[in-house]
Every structure is written in structure tokens, then in C-alpha cells.
C-alpha positions as CSV (number, residue, x, y, z in Angstrom):
1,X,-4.7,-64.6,-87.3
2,X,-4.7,-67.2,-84.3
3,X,-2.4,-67.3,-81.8
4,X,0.5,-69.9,-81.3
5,X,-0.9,-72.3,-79.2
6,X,-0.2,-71.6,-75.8
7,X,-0.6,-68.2,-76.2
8,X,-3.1,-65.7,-75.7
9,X,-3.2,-62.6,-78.7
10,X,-3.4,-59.1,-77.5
11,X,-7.1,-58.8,-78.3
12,X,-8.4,-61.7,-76.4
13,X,-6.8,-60.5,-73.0
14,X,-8.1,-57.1,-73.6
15,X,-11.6,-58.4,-74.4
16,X,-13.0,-59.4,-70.9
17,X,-12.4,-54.9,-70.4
18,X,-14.5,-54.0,-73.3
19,X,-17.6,-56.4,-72.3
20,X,-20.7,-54.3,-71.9
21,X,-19.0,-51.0,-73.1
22,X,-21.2,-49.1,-75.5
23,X,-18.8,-48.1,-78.8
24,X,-20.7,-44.7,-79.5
25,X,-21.0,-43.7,-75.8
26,X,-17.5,-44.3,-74.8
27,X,-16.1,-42.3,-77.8
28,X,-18.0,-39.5,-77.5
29,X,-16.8,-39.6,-73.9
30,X,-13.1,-39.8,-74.5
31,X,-13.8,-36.9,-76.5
32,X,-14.9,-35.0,-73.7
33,X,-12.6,-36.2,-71.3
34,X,-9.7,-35.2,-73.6
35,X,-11.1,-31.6,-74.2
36,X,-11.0,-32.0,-70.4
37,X,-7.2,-32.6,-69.8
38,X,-6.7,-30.0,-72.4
39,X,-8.3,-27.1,-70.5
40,X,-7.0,-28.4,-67.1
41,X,-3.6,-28.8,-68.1
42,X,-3.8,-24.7,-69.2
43,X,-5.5,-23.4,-66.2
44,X,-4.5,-25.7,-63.8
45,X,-0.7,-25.2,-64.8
46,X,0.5,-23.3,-62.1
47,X,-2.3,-24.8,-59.0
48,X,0.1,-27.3,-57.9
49,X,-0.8,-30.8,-58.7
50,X,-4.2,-30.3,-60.0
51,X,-3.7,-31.2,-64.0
52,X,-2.0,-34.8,-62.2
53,X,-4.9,-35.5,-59.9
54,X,-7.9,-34.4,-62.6
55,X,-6.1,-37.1,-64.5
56,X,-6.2,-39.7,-61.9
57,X,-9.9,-39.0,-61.0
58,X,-10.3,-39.9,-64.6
59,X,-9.1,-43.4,-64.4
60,X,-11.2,-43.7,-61.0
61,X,-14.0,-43.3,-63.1
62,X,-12.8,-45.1,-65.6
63,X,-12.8,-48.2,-63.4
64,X,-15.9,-46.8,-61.9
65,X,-17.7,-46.8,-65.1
66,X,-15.9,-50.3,-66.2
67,X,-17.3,-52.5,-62.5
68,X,-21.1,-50.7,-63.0
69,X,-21.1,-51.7,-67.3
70,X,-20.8,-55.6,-65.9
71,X,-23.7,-54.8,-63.6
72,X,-27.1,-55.9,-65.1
73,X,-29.7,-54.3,-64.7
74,X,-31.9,-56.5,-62.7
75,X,-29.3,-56.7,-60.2
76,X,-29.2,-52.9,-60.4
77,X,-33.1,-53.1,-60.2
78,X,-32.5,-55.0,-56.3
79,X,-29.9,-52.5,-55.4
80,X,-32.7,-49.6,-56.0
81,X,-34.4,-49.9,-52.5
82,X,-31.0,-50.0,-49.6
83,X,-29.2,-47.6,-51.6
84,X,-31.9,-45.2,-51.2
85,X,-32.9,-46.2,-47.7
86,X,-29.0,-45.9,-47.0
87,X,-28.4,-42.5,-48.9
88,X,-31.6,-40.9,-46.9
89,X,-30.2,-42.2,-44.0
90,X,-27.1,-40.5,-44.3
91,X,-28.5,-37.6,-44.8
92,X,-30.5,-37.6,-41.6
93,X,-27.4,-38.2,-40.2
94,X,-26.0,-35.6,-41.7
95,X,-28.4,-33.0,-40.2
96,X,-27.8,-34.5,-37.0
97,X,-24.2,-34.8,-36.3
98,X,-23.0,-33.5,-39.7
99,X,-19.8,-31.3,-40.6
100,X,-19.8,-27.7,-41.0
101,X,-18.2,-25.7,-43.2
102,X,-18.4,-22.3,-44.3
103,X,-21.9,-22.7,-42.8
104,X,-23.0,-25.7,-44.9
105,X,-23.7,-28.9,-43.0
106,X,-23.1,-31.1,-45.7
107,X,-20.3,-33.7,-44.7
108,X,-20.2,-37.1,-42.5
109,X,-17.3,-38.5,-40.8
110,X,-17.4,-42.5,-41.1
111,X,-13.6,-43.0,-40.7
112,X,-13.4,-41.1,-43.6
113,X,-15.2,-37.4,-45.0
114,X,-18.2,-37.9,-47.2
115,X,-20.9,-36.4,-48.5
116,X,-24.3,-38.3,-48.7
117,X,-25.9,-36.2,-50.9
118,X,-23.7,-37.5,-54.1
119,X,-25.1,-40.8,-53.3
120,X,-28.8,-39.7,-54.0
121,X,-27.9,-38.4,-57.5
122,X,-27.8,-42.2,-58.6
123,X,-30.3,-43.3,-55.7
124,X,-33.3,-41.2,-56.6
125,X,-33.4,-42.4,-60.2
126,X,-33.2,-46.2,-59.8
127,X,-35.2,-45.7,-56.3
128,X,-37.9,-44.0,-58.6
129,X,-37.5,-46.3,-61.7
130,X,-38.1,-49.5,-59.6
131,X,-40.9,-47.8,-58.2
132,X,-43.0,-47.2,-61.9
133,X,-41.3,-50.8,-63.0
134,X,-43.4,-52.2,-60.0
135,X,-46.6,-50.4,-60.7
136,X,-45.9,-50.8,-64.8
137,X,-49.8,-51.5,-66.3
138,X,-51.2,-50.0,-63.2
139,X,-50.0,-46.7,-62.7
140,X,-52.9,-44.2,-61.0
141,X,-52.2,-40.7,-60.3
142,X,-51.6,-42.0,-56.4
143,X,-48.8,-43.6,-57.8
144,X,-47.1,-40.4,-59.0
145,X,-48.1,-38.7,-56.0
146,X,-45.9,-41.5,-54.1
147,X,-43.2,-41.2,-56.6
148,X,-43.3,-37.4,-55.6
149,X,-42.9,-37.5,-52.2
150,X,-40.0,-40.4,-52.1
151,X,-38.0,-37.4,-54.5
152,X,-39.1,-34.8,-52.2
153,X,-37.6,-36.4,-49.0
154,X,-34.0,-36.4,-50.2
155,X,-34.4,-33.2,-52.1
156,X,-35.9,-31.2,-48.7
157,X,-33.1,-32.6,-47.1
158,X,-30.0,-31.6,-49.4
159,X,-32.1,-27.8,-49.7
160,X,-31.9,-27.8,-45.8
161,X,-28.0,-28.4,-45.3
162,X,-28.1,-26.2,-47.8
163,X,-26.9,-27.1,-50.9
164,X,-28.8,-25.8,-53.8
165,X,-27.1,-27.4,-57.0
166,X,-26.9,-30.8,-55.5
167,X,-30.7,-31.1,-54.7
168,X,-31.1,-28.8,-58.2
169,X,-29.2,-32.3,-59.8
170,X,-31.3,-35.1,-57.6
171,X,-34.6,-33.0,-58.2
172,X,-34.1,-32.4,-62.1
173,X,-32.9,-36.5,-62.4
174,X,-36.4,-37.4,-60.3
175,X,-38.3,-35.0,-62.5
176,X,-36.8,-37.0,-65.4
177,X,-38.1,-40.1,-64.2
178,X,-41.4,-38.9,-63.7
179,X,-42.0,-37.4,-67.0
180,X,-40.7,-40.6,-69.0
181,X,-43.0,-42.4,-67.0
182,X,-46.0,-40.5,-68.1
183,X,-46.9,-38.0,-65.5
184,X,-49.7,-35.5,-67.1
185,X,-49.2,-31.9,-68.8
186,X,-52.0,-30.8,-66.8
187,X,-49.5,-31.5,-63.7
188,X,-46.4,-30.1,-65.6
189,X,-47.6,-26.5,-67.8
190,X,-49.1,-25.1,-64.4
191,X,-45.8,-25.3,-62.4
192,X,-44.0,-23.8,-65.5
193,X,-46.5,-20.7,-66.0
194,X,-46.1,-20.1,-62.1
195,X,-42.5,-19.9,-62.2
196,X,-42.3,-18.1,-65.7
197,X,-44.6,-15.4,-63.8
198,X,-42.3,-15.4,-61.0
199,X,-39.4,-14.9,-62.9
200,X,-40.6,-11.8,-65.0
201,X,-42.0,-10.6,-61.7
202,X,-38.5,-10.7,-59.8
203,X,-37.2,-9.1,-62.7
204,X,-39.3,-5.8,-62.8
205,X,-39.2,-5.5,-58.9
206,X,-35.5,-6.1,-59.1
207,X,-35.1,-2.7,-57.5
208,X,-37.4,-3.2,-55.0
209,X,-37.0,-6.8,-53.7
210,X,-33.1,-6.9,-54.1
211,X,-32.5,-3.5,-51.7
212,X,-30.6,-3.7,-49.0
213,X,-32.1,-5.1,-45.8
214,X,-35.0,-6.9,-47.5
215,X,-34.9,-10.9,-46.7
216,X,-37.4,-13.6,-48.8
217,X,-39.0,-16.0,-47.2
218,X,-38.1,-19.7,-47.6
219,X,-34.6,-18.4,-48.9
220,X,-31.3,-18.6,-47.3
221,X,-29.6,-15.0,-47.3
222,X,-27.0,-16.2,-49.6
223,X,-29.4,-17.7,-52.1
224,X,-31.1,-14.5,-51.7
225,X,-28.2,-12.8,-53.0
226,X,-26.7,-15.2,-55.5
227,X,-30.2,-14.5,-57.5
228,X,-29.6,-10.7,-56.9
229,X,-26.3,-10.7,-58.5
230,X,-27.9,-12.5,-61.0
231,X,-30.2,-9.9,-62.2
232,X,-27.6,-7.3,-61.5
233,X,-23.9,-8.2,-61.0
234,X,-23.0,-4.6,-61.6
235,X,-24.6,-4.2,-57.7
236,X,-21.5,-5.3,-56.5
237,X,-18.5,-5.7,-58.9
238,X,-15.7,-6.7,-57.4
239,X,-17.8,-9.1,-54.2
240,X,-21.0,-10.8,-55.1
241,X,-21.0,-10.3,-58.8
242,X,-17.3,-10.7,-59.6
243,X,-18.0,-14.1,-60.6
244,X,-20.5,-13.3,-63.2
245,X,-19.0,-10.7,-64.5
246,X,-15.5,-12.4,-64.9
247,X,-16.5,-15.3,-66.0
248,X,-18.6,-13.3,-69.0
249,X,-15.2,-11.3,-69.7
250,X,-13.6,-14.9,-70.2
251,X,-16.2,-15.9,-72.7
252,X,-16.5,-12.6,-74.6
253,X,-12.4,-11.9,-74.4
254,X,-12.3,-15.1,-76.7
255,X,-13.7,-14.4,-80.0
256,X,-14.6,-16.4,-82.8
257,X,-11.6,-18.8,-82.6
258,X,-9.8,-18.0,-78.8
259,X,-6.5,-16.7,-78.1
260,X,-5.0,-20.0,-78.3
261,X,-3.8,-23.0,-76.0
262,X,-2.2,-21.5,-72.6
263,X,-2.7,-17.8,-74.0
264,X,-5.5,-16.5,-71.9
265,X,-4.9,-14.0,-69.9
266,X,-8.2,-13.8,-68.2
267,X,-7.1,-17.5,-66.8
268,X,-3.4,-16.8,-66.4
269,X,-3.6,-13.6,-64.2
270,X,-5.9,-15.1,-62.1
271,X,-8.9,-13.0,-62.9
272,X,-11.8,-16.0,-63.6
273,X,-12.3,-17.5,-60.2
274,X,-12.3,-21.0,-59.3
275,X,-11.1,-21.7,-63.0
276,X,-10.4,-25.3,-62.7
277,X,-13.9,-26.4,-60.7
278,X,-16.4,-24.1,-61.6
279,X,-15.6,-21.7,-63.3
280,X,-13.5,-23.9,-65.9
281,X,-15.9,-23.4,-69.2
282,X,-15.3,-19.4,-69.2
283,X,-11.1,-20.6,-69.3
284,X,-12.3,-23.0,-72.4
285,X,-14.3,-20.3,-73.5
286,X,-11.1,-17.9,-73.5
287,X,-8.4,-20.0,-75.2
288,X,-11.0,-21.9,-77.9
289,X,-13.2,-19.0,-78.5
290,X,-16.9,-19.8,-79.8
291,X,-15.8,-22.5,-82.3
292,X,-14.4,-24.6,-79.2
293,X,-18.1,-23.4,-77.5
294,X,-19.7,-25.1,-80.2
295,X,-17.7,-28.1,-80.8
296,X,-18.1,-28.7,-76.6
297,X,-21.5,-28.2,-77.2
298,X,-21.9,-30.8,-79.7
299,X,-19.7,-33.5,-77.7
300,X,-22.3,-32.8,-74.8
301,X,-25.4,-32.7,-77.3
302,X,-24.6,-36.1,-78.9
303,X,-23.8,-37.9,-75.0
304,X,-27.4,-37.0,-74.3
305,X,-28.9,-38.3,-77.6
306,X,-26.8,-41.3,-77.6
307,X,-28.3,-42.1,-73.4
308,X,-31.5,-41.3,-74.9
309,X,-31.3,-43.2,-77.6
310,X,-30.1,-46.1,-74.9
311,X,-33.0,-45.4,-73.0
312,X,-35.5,-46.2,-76.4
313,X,-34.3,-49.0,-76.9
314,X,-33.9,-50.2,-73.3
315,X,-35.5,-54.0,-72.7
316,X,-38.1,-52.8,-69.7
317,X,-39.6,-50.1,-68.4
318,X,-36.7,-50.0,-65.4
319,X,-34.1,-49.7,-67.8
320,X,-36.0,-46.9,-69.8
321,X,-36.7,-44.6,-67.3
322,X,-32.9,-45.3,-65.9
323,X,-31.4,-44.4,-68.8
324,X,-33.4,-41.5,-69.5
325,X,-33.4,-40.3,-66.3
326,X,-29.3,-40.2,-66.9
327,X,-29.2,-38.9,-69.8
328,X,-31.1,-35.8,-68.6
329,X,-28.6,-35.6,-65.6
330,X,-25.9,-34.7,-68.1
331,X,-28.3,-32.6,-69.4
332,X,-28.5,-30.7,-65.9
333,X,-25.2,-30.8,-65.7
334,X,-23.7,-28.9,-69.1
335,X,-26.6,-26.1,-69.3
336,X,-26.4,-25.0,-64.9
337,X,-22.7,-25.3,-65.3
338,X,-23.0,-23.3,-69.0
339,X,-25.9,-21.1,-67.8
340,X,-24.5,-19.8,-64.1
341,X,-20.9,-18.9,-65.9
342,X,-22.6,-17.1,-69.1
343,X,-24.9,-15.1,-66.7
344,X,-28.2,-16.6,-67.4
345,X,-28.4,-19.1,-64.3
346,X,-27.1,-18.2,-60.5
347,X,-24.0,-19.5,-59.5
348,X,-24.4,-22.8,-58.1
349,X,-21.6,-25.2,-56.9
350,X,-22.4,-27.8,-60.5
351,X,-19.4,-28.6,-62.4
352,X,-19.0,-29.4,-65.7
353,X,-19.0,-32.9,-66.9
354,X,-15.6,-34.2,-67.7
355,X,-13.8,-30.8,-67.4
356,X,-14.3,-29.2,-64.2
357,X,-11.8,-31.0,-61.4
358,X,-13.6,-32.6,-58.7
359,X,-13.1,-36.0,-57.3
360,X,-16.5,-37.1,-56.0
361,X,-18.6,-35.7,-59.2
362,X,-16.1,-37.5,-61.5
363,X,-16.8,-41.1,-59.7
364,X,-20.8,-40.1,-59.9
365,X,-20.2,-39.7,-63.8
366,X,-18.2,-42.8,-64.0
367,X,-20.8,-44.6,-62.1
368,X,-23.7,-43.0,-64.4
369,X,-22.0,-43.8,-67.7
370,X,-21.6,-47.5,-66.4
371,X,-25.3,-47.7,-66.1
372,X,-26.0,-46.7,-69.5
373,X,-23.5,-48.7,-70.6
374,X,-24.9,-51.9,-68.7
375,X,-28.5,-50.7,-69.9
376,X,-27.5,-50.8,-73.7
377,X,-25.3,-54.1,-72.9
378,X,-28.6,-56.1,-71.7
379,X,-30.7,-54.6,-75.0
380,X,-27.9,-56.5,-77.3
381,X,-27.8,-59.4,-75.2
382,X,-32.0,-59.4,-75.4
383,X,-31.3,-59.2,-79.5
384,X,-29.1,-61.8,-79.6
């Protein structure tokens, strides 16, 4: 039907906002972001305005995620070096005249509080992804070696601050890149078999190693005991473990099918900590029960396969490893998030994608999806 002349239908002034948007990706996503308002409207209730403001970090995103779709990714591609140089920088900076809290030096004032270290989840990948686009048809084990000690650098210095699941994120998304690019199993199975033996080490000498007055090396003392509790919340029940253990009575205390919208009690009477940030997927877990688990599960599962999909079909090598480098980052996201509150992981400050209330990790997201949405934009525009 075309519009009286003079005027402009509904659809046409609405188009210029769907340019570049990805149909598959952005449903799955309002999905998510729906299940999202659901559980953060139940136990966020009664914590002021925190349902109101998880909303409105939403629509940041939203615009977030709408200004990075119209990006291509060549120009993306040029942004790759400063916004690395910049994001190291600041973390330097950090270390230097950083802020303190609770004994993390992790924030900067510039006129305003930031932390640096967010900016590195985006500036490791395309830093690394230009780097194998520039050496594509050439690439020499030097090359990974390089590649390796640009995602060490901003990873040693987001462990140092400390802050564990930040660099956890930035290492996982530069190990990402790496392994799409082609980096040998003969590099890869060692590592694993080390750390596999490391883990069923720790956990037979758990006794031993975890006793009172015995420090690790390398480790902070909290990082110590965060992987203590780990192998033994029951050590101490209502201080280092009550997390854990909480946040496994949330998950358990919801059966099959939950207790039902705004009727957990775990989440009501205050007994799962930090349930609107960290801690939110044991509240989920409580009112939706296992089915909600899975269905959650399956909204996260298909935003993977549908970046990675992106990322296989992606024009050049830059916008493969991009891609798949985000994809993964969700990836990282769900299972730490998943893992640390079911008891399999420590507990790590990650939250989870699209649920958990956080301002800065909701603008990262938004800016991630806008690159995969930008990615899979320039493949169509290549088709056509």
C-alpha cells in the first residue's frame, strides 16, 4: 500500500532503525532480555529502583548495539589498534593512580568513574583479529607467539588490580581468537592435561593445601580461598561458602517446574546473596524450576550458534575471527556465571548476560551484539 503523497508510512520511518540488524540474532535476544525483566522485576521488587534502572540499561544497549550494527567492519578493522593502545593505557593508569575499593584497584577518575578493564573485552578481540587479518597467508608460529603476548599484557594487568573474572572474560575472548585462527593442538592439549592434573591434584590434597595458615604462591589470599570454598563450602557455612551453598539451595528448592513468579522464598527472605547481579540465575532457578533452566539454556545455546554461524559466513578473515571471538564471549559469560552459582566454578564477579543488573556489562553486550550484527550486515551486502 503506498502512502498518500506527502506522507511517509509507518514502515519507511522505522526502516533507517532496522538497517544492519540481524532478524535471528535480535529475536533470540529479546528473548533473553525479556526473561531478564521477568526475573528482575521478582527479585529486584523490593531493592528500590533496581527493576526501573535494569530496564533503562537495556535501552542503553539497545542504542549501544543500534550505532555499532551501522559500523562496518573495515572501519571497525581501523579502530582495532587506538582502542587497544588506549584501553592498555588506562590500565597502566589505573595501577598508577587508580581507585581503591575494598582492596581492588580497579577504577579511574577522568571527570567521571570508570573502569578500563571493560574496554579490553572488545579491545583484545578486534586488536587480535586485525593482527591474524594482517598476517592472513603468512601466519608462522612467531606470529602466534606475538598474538600471545599482546593478550597477555592486558590480561597481567586486570589479574594484578586484581580482578579475576574480568581478565577470565578478556583471556577466554583472546584465546578464542587464537584458536579460530589456527593455533596448533600440540600448543592447546598440553596446557589442558597440566591443568586437568592440577585440578584432580587440588582436589585430593584439599585437606592439606586449604588448612588454615597455608598461602599459594602467585594467588591472592582471597582467590586462595574463593577456590577453597569451592572444594568445600561446608568449611565455612555461613562466611566464605554461604554463597555456594545458597545459591545451590535456590536451584535445588525449585524443582521440575519452580514455585512460581514472585513465590520464592529463598529470593524473598533475602537468603541468595547478591540476587539481582550475580547471584540472579539461582532466583530464576527458584521461581522457573529446571524447565525455565532449560529453556534459558537453550535461548543462550542458540545466541552462540547463531554468532557462530555469523562468524562462518563472515566476508574476511577479520570479520571471522571477530565474530567468533564474540560468540565465545557469551559463551564465557552463561557457563562462569551458571558454573560459580551451581557450585562447579569459584565465585567470580561475571554476570549473566541479559539478566544480571549491571550497567557497564550491559553497554559491553550491547556493543558486542552490534558487531555481530554489523559483521552479518557486510556478508549480505557482499551477496547482494
Amino acid at each position: 500500500m503506498v502512502a498518500p503523497f506527502g506522507k511517509i508510512s509507518l514502515r519507511r520511518r522505522l526502516a533507517p532503525w532496522w538497517v544492519g540488524l540481524d532478524g535471528p540474532l535480535a529475536f533470540i535476544v529479546f528473548i533473553l532480555a525479556g526473561a531478564g525483566l521477568l526475573v528482575m522485576y521478582s527479585s529486584g521488587y523490593d531493592h528500590g529502583s533496581r527493576f526501573s534502572d535494569h530496564a533503562r540499561n537495556m535501552l542503553i544497549a539497545a542504542m549501544v548495539m543500534f550505532v555499532a550494527a551501522q559500523i562496518p567492519p573495515q572501519r571497525m578493522m581501523s579502530l582495532a589498534v587506538p582502542l587497544y593502545v588506549v584501553g592498555v593505557g588506562l590500565l597502566v593508569a589505573v595501577a598508577v593512580f587508580g581507585i581503591t575499593k575494598k582492596g581492588a584497584r580497579r577504577w579511574l577518575n577522568v571527570g567521571i568513574v570508570i573502569q578500563p578493564s571493560e574496554i579490553l573485552k572488545i579491545a583484545v578481540p578486534l586488536m587480535l583479529a586485525w593482527w591474524f587479518q594482517k598476517r592472513e597467508g603468512q601466519l608462522r608460529p612467531l606470529d602466534f607467539g606475538v598474538a600471545a603476548l599482546l593478550l597477555g599484557i592486558p590480561v597481567g594487568l586486570i589479574i594484578r588490580q586484581p580482578d579475576l573474572g574480568t581478565a577470565m572474560l578478556v583471556l577466554a575472548a583472546g584465546l578464542a581468537i587464537m584458536f579460530f585462527a589456527g593455533v596448533s593442538w600440540k600448543i592447546i592439549v598440553p596446557p589442558a592435561l597440566l591443568g586437568l592434573v592440577a585440578v584432580v591434584l587440588l582436589v585430593g590434597f584439599e585437606p592439606v593445601l586449604c588448612a588454615d595458615g597455608m598461602r599459594w604462591p602467585v594467588l591472592h589470599d582471597y582467590q586462595q580461598q574463593r577456590i577453597c570454598t569451592l572444594l568445600d563450602p561446608s568449611r565455612d557455612p555461613l562466611g566464605k561458602g554461604f554463597h555456594i551453598i545458597q545459591g545451590m539451595i535456590g536451584i535445588g528448592s525449585g524443582g521440575v517446574f519452580g514455585v512460581g513468579f514472585m513465590n520464592g522464598t529463598q529470593t524473598h527472605l533475602e537468603f541468595i546473596p547478591e540476587r539481582t547481579t550475580d547471584f540472579i540465575f539461582a532466583a530464576f532457578s527458584e521461581e522457573f524450576g529446571l524447565l525455565g533452566n532449560v529453556l534459558l539454556i537453550a535461548g543462550f545455546i542458540a545466541l552462540i550458534l547463531r554468532g557462530l554461524a555469523i562468524a562462518l559466513d563472515a566476508p574476511t578473515l577479520f570479520s571471522r575471527l571477530l565474530a567468533g571471538s564474540v560468540a565465545m564471549i557469551f559463551f564465557t559469560y552463561a557457563f562462569v556465571n551458571m558454573g560459580m552459582v551451581s557450585g562447579i566454578l569459584p565465585v567470580v564477579g561475571v554476570p549473566l548476560p541479559f539478566i544480571s543488573y549491571g550497567g557497564t556489562a550491559m553497554v559491553t553486550l550491547g556493543f558486542a551484539l552490534g558487531i555481530l550484527m554489523s559483521i552479518s550486515n557486510a556478508k549480505r551486502l557482499v551477496q547482494s
